[in-house]
Backbone as JSON, one array per atom type, in Angstrom:
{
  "sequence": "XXXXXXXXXXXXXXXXXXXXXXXXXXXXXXXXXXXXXXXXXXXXXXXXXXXXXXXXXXXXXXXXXXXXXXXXXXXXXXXXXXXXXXXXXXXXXXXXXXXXXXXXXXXXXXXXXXXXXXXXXXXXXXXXXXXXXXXXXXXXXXXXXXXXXXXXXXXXXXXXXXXXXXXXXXXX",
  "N": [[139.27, 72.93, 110.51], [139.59, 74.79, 113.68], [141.41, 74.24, 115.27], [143.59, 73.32, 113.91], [144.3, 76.06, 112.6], [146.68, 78.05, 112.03], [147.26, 81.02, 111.98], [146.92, 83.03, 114.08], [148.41, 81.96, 115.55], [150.95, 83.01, 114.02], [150.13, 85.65, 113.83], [150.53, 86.47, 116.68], [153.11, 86.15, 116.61], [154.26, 87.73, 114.87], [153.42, 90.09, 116.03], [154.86, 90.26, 118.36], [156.61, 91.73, 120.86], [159.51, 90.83, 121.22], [159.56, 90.11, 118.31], [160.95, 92.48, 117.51], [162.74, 93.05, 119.08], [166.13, 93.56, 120.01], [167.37, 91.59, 120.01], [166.37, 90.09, 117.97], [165.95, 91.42, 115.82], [167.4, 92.59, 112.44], [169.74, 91.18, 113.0], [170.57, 88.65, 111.14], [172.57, 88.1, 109.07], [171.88, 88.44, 105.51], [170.72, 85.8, 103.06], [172.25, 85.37, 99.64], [169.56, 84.96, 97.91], [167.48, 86.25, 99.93], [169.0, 88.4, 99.46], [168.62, 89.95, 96.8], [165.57, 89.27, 96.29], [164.76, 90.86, 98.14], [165.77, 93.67, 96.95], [164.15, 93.23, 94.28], [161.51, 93.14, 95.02], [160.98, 94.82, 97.05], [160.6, 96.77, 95.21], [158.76, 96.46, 93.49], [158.91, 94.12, 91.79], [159.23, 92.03, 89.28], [161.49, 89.57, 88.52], [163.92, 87.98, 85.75], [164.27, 84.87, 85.95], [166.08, 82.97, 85.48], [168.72, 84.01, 84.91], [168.9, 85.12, 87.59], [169.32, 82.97, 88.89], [171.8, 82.04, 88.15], [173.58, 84.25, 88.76], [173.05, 83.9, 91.74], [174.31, 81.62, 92.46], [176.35, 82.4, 92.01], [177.11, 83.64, 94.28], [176.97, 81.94, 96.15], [175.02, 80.3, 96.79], [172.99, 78.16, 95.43], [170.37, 77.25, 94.13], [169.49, 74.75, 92.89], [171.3, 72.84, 93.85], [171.89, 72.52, 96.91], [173.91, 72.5, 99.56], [173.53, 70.38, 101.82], [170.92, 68.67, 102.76], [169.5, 70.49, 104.37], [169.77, 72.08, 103.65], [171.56, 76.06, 103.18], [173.91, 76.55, 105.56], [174.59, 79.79, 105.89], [174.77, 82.58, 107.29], [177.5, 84.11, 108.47], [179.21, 83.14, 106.42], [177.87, 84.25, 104.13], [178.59, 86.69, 103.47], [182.08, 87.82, 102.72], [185.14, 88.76, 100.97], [184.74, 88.36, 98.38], [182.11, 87.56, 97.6], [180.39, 90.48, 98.59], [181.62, 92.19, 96.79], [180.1, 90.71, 94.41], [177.73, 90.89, 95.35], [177.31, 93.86, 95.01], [177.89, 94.09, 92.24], [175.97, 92.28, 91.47], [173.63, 93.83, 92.35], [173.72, 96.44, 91.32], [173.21, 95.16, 88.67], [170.66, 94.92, 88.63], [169.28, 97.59, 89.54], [170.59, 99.46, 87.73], [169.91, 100.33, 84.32], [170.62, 97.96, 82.4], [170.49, 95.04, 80.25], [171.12, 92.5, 81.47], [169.25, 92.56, 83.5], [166.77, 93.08, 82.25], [165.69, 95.74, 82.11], [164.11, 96.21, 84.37], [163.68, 97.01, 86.74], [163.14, 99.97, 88.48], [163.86, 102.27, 90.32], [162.51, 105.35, 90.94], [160.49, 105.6, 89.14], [158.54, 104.0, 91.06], [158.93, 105.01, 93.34], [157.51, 107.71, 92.41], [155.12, 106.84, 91.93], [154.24, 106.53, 94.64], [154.04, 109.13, 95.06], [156.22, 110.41, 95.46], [158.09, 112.44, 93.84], [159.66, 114.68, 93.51], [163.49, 114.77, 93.08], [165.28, 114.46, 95.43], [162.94, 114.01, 97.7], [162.09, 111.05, 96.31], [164.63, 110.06, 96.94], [165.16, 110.23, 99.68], [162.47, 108.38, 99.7], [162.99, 105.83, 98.73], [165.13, 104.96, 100.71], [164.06, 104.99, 102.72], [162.52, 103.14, 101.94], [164.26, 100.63, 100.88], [165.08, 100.24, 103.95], [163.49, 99.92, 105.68], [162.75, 102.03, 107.01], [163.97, 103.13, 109.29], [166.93, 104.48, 110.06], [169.68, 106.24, 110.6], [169.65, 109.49, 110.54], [172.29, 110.85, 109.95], [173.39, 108.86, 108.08], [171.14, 108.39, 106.48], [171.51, 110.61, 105.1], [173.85, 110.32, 103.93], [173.58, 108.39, 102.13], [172.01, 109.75, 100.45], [173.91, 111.86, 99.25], [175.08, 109.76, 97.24], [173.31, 110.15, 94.99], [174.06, 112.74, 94.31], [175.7, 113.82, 91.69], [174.23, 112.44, 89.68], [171.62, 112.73, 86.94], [168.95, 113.72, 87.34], [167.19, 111.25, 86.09], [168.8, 109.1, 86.57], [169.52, 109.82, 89.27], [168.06, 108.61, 91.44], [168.0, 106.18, 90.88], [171.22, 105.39, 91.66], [171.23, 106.58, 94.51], [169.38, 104.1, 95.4], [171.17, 101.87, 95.03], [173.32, 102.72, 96.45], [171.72, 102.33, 98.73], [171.37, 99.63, 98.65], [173.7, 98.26, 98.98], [174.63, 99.15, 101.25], [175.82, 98.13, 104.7], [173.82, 98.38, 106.55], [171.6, 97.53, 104.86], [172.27, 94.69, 104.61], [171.43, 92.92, 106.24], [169.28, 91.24, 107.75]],
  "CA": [[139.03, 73.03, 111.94], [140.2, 75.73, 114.26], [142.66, 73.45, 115.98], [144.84, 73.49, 112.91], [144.23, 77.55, 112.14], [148.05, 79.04, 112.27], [147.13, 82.47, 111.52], [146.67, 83.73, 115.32], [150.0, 81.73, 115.86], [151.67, 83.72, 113.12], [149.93, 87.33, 114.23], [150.88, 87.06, 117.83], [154.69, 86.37, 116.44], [154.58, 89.13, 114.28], [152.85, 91.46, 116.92], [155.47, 90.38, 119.64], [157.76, 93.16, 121.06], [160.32, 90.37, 120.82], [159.99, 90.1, 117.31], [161.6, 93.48, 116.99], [164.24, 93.13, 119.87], [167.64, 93.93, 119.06], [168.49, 90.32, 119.78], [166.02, 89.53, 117.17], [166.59, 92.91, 114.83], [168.47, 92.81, 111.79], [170.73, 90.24, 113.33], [170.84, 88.13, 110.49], [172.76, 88.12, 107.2], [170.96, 87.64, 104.16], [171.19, 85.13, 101.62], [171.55, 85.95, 98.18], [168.24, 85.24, 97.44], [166.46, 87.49, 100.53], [169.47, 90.22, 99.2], [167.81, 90.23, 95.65], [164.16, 89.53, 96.31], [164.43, 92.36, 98.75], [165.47, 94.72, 95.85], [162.61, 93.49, 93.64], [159.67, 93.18, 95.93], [160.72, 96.58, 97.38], [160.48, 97.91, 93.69], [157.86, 95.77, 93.13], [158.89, 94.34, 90.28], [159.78, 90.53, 88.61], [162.52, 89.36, 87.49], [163.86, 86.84, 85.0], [164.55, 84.02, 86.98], [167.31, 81.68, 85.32], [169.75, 84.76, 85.38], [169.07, 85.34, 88.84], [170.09, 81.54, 89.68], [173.46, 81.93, 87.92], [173.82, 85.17, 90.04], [172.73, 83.74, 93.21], [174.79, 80.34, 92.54], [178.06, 82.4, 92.07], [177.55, 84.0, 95.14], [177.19, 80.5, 97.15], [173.66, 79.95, 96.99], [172.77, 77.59, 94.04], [168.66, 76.88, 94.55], [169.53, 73.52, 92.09], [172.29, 72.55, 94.36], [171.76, 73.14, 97.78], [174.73, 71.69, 100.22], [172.71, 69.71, 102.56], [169.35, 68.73, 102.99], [169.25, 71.22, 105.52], [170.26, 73.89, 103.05], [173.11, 76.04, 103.42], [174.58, 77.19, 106.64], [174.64, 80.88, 106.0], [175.61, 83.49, 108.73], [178.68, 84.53, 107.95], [179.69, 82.68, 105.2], [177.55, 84.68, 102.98], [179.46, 87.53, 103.66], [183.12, 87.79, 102.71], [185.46, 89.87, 99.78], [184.04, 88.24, 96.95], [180.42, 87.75, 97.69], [180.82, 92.16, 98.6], [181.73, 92.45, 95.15], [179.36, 90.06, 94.04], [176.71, 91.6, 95.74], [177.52, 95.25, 94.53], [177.49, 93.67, 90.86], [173.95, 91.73, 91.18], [172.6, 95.05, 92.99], [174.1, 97.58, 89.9], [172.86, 94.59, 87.56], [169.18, 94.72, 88.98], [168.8, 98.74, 89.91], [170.84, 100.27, 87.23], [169.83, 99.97, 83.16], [170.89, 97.04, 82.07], [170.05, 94.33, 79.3], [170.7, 91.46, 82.02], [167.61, 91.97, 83.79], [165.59, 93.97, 81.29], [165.48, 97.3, 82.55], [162.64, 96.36, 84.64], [163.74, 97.73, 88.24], [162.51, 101.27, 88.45], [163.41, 103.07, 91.82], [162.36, 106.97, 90.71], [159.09, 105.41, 88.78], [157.93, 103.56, 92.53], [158.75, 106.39, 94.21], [156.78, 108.77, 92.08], [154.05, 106.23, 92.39], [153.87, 106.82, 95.69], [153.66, 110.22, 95.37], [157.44, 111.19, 95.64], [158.02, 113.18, 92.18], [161.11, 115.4, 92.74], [164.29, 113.02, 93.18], [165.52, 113.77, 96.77], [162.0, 113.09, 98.44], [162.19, 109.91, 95.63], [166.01, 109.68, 97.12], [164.56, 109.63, 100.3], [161.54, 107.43, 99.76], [164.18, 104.73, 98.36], [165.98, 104.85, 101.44], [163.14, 104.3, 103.66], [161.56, 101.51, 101.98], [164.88, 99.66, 101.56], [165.58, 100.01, 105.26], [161.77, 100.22, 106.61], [162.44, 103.67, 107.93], [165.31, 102.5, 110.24], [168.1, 104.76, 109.36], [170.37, 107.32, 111.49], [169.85, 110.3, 109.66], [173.6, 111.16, 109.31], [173.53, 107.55, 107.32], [170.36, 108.41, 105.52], [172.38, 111.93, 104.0], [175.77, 109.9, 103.0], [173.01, 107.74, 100.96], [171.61, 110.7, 99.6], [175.22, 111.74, 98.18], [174.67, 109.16, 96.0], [172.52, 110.46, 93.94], [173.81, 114.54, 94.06], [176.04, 114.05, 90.71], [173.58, 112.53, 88.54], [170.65, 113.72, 86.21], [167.28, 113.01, 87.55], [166.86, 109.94, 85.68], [170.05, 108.06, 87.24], [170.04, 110.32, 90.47], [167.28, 107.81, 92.23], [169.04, 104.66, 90.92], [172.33, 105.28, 92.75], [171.11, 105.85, 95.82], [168.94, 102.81, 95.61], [172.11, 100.81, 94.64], [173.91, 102.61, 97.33], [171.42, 101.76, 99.89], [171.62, 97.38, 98.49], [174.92, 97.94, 98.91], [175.27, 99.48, 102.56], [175.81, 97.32, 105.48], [172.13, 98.49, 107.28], [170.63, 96.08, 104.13], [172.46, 93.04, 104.52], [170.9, 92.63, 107.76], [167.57, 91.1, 108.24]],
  "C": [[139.93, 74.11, 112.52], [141.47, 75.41, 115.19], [144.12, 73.7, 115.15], [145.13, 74.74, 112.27], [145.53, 77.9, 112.96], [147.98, 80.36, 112.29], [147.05, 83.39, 112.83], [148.39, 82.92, 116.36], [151.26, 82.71, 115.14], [151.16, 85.44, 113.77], [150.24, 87.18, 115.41], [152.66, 86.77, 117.98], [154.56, 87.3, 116.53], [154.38, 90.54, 115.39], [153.82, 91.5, 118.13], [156.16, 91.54, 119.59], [159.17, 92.27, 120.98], [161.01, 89.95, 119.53], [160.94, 91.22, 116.94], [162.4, 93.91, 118.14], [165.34, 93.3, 119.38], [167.89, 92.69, 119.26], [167.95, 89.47, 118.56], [166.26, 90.53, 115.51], [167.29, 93.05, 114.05], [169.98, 92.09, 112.4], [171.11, 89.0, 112.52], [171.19, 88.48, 109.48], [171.91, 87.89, 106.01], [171.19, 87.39, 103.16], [170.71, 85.74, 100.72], [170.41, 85.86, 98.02], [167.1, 86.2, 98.28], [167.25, 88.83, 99.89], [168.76, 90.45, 97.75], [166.74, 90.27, 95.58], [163.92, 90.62, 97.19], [164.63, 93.76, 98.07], [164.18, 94.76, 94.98], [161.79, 93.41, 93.77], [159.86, 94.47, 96.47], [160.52, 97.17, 95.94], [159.67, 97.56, 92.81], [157.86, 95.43, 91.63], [159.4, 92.36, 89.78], [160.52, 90.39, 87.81], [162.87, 88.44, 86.8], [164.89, 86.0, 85.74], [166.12, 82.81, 86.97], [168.64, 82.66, 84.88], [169.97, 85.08, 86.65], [169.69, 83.98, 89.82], [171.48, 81.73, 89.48], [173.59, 82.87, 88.82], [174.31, 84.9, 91.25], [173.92, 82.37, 93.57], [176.36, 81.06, 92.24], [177.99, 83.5, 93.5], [177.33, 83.29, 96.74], [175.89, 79.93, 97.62], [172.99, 79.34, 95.58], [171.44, 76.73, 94.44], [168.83, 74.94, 93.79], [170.59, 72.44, 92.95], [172.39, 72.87, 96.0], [172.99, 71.63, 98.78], [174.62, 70.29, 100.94], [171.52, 69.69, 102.35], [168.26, 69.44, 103.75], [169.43, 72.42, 105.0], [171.55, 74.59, 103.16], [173.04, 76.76, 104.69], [174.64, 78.51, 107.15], [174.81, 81.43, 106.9], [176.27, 83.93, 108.08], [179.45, 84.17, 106.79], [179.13, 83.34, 104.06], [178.02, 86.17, 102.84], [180.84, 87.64, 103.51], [183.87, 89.02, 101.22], [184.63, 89.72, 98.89], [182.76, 88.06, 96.66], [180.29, 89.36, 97.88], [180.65, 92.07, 97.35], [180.75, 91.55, 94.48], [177.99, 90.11, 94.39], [176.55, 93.48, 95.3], [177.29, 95.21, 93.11], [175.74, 93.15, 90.65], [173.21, 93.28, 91.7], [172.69, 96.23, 91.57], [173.52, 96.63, 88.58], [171.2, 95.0, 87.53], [168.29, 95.96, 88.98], [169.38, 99.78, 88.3], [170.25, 99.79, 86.07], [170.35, 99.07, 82.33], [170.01, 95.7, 81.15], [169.96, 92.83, 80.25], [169.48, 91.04, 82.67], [166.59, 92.77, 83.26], [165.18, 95.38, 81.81], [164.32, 97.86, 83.69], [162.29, 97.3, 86.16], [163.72, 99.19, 87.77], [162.58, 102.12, 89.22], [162.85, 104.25, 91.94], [160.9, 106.61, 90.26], [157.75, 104.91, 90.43], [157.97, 104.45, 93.25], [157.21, 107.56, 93.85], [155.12, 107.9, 92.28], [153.38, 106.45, 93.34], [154.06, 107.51, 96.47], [155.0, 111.03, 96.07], [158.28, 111.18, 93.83], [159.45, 113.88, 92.22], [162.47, 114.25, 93.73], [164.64, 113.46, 94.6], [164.31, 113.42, 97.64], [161.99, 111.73, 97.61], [163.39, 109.36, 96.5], [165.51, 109.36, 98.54], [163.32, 108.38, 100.78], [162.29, 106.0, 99.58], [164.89, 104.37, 100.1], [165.09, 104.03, 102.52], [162.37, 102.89, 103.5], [162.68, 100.65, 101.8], [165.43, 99.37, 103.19], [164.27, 100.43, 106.19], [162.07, 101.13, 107.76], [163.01, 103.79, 109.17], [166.5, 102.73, 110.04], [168.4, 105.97, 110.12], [170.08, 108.32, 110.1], [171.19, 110.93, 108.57], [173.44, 109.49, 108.12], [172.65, 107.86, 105.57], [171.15, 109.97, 104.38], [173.67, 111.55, 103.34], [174.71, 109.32, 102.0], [172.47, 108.54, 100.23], [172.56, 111.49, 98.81], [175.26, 111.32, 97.77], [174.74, 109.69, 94.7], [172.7, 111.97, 93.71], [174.86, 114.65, 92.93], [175.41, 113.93, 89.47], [172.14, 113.43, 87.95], [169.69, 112.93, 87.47], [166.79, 111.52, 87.32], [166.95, 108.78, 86.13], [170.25, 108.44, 88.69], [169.54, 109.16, 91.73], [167.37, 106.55, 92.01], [170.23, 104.64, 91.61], [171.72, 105.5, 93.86], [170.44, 105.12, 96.17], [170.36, 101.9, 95.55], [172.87, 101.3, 95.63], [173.1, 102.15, 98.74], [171.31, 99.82, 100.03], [172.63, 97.35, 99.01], [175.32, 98.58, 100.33], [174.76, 98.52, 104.04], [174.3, 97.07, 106.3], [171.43, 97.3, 106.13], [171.25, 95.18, 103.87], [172.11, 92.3, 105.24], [169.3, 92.65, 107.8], [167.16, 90.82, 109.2]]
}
């Protein structure tokens, strides 16, 4: 029945101009699990799942274990020294070549996918799709230092791993 159809409740969220207010805007932190599924759904890619719990569960988010029944609290608490570093590690585990999550994240292959082939439009394309094209330019050129020591290969993995890792994407 059309009584119970959500879908015109859900599109006139999404379509509000309040959805994308600054009081609504990247004003939230994000839990480990939106900061990792937002690396591998932007890079469209799947990952192996019972390494990503230990991950997510040493950086205060344990899906098997959840504080309350209400979940956890998050805000600010998922933010501090050692989650930082613990978020800079899961992001270099996930983007760079690595045996923990199978090599599967790709940022230079998605790019070229979609038709960005030489690495700073790739370096740029990275930038824009982790920060949906919401980036001071001076910001978007420190993230593109990144990537101006390595080869080609590795140039469009650092600055993916520097854009997980800069304050604009901890904020949803």
């Amino acid at each position: 029945s059309e009584h119970y159809d959500t879908s015109k409740l859900v599109e006139t969220m999404l379509r509000s101009n309040l959805f994308f207010s600054p009081a609504a805007y990247r004003q939230r932190i994000k839990s480990p699990v939106d900061f990792a599924l937002g690396i591998a759904t932007a890079f469209e890619e799947i990952i192996p799942t019972s390494k990503l719990a230990s991950d997510l569960a040493e950086l205060g988010q344990n899906l098997y274990n959840p504080p309350t029944v209400n979940g956890w609290e998050g805000g600010r608490r998922w933010i501090n020294t050692a989650t930082v570093i613990g978020r800079n590690r899961l992001a270099s585990a996930l983007i760079h070549e690595t045996k923990e999550y199978g090599k599967k994240i790709d940022p230079g292959a998605v790019a070229k996918k979609h038709g960005h082939s030489r690495p700073e439009d790739a370096g740029r394309f990275v930038i824009n799709l982790l920060l949906q094209g919401d980036v001071e330019p001076q910001v978007a050129d420190a993230l593109l230092e990144a990537g101006a020591d390595g080869d080609d290969s590795h140039r469009v993995r650092d600055i993916a791993h520097a854009v997980a890792v800069s304050p604009e994407f901890q904020l949803a």
